[in-house]
N, C-alpha and C positions, 0 to 999 in steps of 0.2 A: 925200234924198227917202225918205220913213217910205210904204212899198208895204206895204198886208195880204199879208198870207200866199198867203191866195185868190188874188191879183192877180198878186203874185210867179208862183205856180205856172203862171197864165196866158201870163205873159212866156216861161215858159220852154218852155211848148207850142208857141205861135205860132213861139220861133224855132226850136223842133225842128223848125218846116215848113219852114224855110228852104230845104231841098237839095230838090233838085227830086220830081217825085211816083216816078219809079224809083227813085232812093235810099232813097228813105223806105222805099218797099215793100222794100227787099233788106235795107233794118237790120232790119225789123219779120220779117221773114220768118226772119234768121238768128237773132234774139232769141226769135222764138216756136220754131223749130226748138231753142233752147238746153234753154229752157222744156221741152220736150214729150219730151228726149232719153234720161233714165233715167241721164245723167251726173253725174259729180260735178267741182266748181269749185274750185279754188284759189285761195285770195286771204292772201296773209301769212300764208302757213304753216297755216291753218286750210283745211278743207274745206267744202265748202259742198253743198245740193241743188241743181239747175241752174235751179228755179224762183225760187229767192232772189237765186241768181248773175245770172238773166237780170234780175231786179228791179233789184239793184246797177248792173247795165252800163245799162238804162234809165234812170237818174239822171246817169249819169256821161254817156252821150250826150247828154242834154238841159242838162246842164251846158257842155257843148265846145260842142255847137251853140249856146249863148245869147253864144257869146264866136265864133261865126263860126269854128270849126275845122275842121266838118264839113262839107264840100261834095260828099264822096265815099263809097261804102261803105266804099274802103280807109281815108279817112280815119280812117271812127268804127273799123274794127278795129285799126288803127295807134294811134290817140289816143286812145281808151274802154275797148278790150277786151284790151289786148295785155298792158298792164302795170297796176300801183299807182301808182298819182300819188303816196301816199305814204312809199312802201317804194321803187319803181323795181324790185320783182320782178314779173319775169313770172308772169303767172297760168296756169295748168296747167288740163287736162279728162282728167279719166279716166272712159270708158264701159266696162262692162261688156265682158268679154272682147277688151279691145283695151288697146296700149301707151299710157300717159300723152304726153300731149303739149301743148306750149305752146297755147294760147289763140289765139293769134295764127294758127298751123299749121290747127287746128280751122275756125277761123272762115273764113278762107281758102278751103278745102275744101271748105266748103260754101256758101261763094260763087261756087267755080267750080263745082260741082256745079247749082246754080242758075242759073244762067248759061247750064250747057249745055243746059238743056230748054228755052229759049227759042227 
C-alpha cells in the first residue's frame, strides 16, 4: 500500500493517541520538560542540545506507539528513551552543574517528580 508522506505522518499521530489522555500528557510533559532543560543528550557517542534530543525521542515515541508498544509512560521511557535501537547504548543527560546520568534515571525522575504534585 503506496501511503503520501502527509498520510503516513497522520497514521502515526493518531496512533500516538492511542495511550490514554494521562499518558499522553506525562510523555508530552517529560519531552517538553527535556526540551526546556539547558541539558545535554547523548546518543551514539555524540552529544546533542535537549531540543534536538526531545525532537529525536518524539519520532522514536510515535514510532513504538504505531506498532502498539506504548501503553504506559514507563513504557515510552523503557522503549523510546532509554536506549538506541540501533547501537543498544544507553543514551546519557548531562545538565549543568549536576553528574551525567543514564536517560532512563533522568526521565524517571522526573516522572516521579511529576507524579508527586498531583
Amino acid at each position: 500500500m503506496n501511503i503520501p508522506r502527509i498520510g503516513f505522518a497522520i497514521l502515526l499521530a493518531m496512533a500516538a493517541q492511542a495511550a490514554t489522555p494521562a499518558v499522553q500528557m506525562e510523555i508530552t510533559h517529560l519531552l517538553d520538560g527535556l526540551k526546556k532543560s539547558g541539558c545535554k543528550f547523548e546518543r551514539n557517542g555524540t552529544w546533542y542540545e535537549a531540543p534536538e534530543a526531545a525532537d529525536h525521542l518524539t519520532k522514536k515515541r510515535d514510532y513504538y506507539a504505531s506498532k502498539g508498544k506504548i501503553n504506559s509512560t514507563e513504557d515510552f521511557i523503557e522503549v523510546a528513551a532509554s536506549e538506541s535501537m540501533i547501537s543498544s547504548k544507553p543514551y546519557k543527560v548531562a545538565c549543568p552543574d549536576l553528574p551525567e546520568v543514564e536517560s532512563k534515571v533522568w526521565l524517571e525522575a522526573k516522572l516521579k517528580e511529576l507524579r508527586s504534585k498531583k
